[in-house]
N, C-alpha and C positions, 0 to 999 in steps of 0.2 A: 558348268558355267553358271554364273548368274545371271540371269536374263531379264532387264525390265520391260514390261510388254505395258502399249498403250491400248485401249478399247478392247480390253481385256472383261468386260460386259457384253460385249457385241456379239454380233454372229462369227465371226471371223476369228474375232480377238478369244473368245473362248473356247473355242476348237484348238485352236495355239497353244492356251495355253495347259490343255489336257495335254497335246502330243510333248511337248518342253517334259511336263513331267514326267509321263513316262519314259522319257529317253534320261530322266535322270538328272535332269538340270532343276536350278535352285530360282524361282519364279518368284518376280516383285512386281506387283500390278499399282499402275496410276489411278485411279478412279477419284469422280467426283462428288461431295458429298461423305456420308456413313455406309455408304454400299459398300458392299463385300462378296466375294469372290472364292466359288467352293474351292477347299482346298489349297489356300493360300492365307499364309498367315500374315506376310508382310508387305501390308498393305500400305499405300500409302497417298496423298491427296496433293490434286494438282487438278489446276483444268487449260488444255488447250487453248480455249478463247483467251487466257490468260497468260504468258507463257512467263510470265516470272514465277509464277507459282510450278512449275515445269525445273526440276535439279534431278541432274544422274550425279550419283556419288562417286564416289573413286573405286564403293567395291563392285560395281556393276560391270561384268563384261562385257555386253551386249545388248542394243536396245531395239523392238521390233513395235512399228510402230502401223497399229494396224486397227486407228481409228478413224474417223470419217474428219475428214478436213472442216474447220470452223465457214468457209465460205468467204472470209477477208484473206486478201491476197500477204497482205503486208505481216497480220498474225499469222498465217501460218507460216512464213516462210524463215519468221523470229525463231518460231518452236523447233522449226527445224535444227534451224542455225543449234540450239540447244542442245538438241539431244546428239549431233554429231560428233561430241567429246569424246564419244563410243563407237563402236563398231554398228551401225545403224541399220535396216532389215526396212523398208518404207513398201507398206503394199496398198501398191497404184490400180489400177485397173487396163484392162486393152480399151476403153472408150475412147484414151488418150491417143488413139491411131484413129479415130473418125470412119468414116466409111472405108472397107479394107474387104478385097477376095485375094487371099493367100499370103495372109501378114505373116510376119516374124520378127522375133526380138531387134532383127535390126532395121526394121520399118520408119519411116519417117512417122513422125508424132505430126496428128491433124486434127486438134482435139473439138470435140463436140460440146454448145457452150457451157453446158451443166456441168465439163472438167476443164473449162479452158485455161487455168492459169497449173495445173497439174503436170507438165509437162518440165515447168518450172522447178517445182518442187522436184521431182526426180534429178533433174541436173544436179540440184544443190547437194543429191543426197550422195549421188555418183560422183559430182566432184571433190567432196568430204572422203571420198574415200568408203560409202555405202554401198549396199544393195537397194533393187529395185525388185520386186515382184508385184508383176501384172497378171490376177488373175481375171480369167471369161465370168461370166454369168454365173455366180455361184447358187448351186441348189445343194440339197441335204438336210436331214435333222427336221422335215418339215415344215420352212423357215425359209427366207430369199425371197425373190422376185417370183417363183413358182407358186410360193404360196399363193402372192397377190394375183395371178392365174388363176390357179385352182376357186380361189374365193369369188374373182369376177364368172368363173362358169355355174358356180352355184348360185350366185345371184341372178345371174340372166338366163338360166337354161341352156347355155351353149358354151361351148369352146369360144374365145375371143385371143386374138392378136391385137395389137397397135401396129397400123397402116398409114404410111403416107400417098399408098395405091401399090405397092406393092407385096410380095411375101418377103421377109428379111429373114435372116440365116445368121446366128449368135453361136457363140464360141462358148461353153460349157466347163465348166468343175465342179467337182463335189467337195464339200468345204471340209468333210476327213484328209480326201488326197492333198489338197492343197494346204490342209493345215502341218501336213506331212515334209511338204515342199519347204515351204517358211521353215521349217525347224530344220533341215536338209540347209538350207541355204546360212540359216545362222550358223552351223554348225562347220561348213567346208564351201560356203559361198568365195566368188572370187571378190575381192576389192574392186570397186567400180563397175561392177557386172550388173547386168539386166537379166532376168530369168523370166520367162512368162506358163503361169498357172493354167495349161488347156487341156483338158482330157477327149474332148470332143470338138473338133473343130468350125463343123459349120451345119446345124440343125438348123431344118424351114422349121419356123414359127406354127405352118400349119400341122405339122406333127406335134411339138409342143402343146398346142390348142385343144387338140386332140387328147391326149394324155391326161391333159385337166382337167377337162369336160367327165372323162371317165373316172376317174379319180374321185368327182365333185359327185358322183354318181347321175348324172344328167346325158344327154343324147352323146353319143361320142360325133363332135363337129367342130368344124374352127372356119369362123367368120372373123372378117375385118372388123378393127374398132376404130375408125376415123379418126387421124390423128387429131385433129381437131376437137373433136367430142373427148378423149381421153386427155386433152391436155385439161379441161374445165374443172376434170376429175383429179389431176393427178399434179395437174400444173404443166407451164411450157416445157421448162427443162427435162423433167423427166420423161413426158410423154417422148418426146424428141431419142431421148436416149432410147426408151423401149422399138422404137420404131428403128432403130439404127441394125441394118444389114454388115453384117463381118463374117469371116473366115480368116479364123487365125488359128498358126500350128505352133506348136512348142518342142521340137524336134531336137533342136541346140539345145534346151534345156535337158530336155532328159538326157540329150549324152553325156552334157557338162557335170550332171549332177547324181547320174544313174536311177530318176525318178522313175518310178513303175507304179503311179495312178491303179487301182483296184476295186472303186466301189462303181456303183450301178451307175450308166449314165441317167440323163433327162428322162426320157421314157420310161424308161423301165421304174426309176423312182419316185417318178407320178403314180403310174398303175399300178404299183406290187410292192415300193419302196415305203418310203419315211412319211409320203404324203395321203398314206391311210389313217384311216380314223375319225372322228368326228370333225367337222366345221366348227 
């Protein structure tokens, strides 16, 4: 197949589009600008914020769109409109269920305000006739939201969490198995289906904490970081998001798809994984 991939620079988008190749498909990446992308030679220019500059051609079988949303409700939901001429792949996230203990793909959407119009976008993608993949808290490749752990333990001596007074419990993938799943789902996804990306379903934060701290080489501990003080830092929305307690399973999806997840969870890929080496 030929597969056009968006944020195909990204964390996500370039894990995609290693797995695409080696399963053998023929990879056209969007990017902005003269960047360029290992391993792909047709490349070509467009930018989301923009979406006329956004065309799938007639030879493209399939398009997987697994960049970070512009933040206008009205642009993204054009680009969408766009790229659905294809057999479309949109990978969402579980935030879009809000606070959740024993979510699943067919969970009510209660989205948290950093993805509030998100749930939107998934409709349009499912009603075109798309895929939805919603992966947890992606770690791996020393890179994600871990890293920015690991680096806040280095800086302050300790393990830290984002707390709004209590410990929260995140939903977990490693962005090899998930970039596994994405190409799984472009490949024998159902029309209209939802898949959700969890390898791990509900880690307390203060083991996380923990992990990075040790990782960071500093005391192994995990202190609250006041959601208030981390939003100064980080900003509202996201502090909000890091501070967001879920357990979510993906259960339907591996039967629907025969996903079998393989690399190290959170812990272990703190302490003995990807997340060694220098600061």
């Amino acid at each position: 197949m030929k597969v056009l991939v968006l944020g195909a620079t990204g964390y996500i988008g370039g894990a995609v589009v290693e797995k695409l190749q080696e399963r053998g498909h023929d990879v056209v990446v969007v990017v902005r600008g003269e960047r360029q992308v290992p391993g792909v030679t047709d490349v070509r220019n467009g930018d989301l914020s923009d979406p006329a500059t956004i065309e799938v051609t007639p030879d493209i079988d399939a398009v997987v769109h697994a960049a970070q949303l512009t933040g206008d409700e009205a642009v993204d939901l054009e680009a969408i409109g766009k790229l659905t001429v294809k057999p479309l792949v949109y990978v969402s996230g579980v935030w879009v269920l809000g606070p959740v203990d024993g979510g699943h793909e067919e969970s009510p959407t209660d989205p948290i305000p950093l993805v509030g119009y998100r749930p939107k976008v998934e409709r349009l993608v499912r009603d075109a006739g798309g895929t939805v993949v919603r992966p947890g808290v992606v770690h791996g490749r020393g890179a994600g939201i871990a890293a920015l752990l690991r680096g806040q333990a280095a800086e302050r001596g300790q393990g830290v969490y984002v707390s709004d007074g209590t410990v929260p419990t995140w939903a977990f993938v490693h962005v090899d198995d998930l970039a596994e799943l994405i190409v799984a789902v472009v490949e024998k996804g159902e029309k209209g289906a939802l898949y959700h990306g969890i390898t791990e379903e509900g880690v307390p934060l203060t083991e996380v904490a923990q992990a990075a701290a040790e990782s960071a080489g500093v005391a192994r501990s995990a202190h609250p970081w006041p959601l208030e003080e981390a939003a100064q830092l980080l900003g509202q929305g996201f502090a909000e998001a890091l501070a967001l307690s879920q357990r979510v399973g993906s259960d339907r999806t591996r039967a629907a798809l025969g996903w079998n997840p393989s690399r190290p969870g959170i812990v272990a890929d703190l302490v003995e994984g990807s997340y060694q080496g220098s600061l």
